[in-house]
N, C-alpha and C positions, 0 to 999 in steps of 0.2 A: 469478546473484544468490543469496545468503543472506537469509534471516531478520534478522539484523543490517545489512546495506545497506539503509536507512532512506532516504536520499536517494536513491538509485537507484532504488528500488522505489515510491518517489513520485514522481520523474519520470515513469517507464515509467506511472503508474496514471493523470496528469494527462493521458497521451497517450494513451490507452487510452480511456479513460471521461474527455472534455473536460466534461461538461455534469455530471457529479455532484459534487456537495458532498460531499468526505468528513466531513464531521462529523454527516450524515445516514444512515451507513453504519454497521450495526453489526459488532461483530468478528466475530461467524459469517459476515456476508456479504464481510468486507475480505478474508481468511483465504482465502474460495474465489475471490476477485481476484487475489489474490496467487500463490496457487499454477497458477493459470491463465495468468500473466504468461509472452510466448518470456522463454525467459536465465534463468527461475527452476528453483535446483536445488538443494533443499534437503529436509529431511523435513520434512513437515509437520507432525507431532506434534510435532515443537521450536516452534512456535509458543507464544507465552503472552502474558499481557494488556500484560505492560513492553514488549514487542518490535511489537506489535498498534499501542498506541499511540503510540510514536516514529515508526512507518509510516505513521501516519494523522497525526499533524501533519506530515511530513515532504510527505505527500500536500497537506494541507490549506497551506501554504507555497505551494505550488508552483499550486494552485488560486486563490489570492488572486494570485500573479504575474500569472497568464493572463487574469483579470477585470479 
């Protein structure tokens, strides 16, 4: 997974971490979630706040599914 896979990277995060609200997550903490994810493989310094948060509503999607 990329930086850009927004869907994906919020599936993988809803099954990872079931019980947190993303919208309670700030991007310093999403950022080392993400880089932590199996299947992630990208640089990390390409991160930035547009990219952050398509991941985190993509996350936050997929968290109101599961509830």
């Amino acid at each position: 997974m990329k930086w850009t896979d927004a869907e994906d990277i919020g599936i993988a995060l809803v099954e990872k971490f079931p019980g947190v609200d993303p919208l309670t997550v700030r991007f310093t903490d999403l950022r080392e979630k993400v880089t932590g994810l199996d299947g992630f493989d990208d640089d990390p310094k390409l991160s930035n706040e547009p990219k952050l948060e398509a991941i985190q509503m993509a996350w936050y999607e997929e968290f109101k599914d599961a509830h």
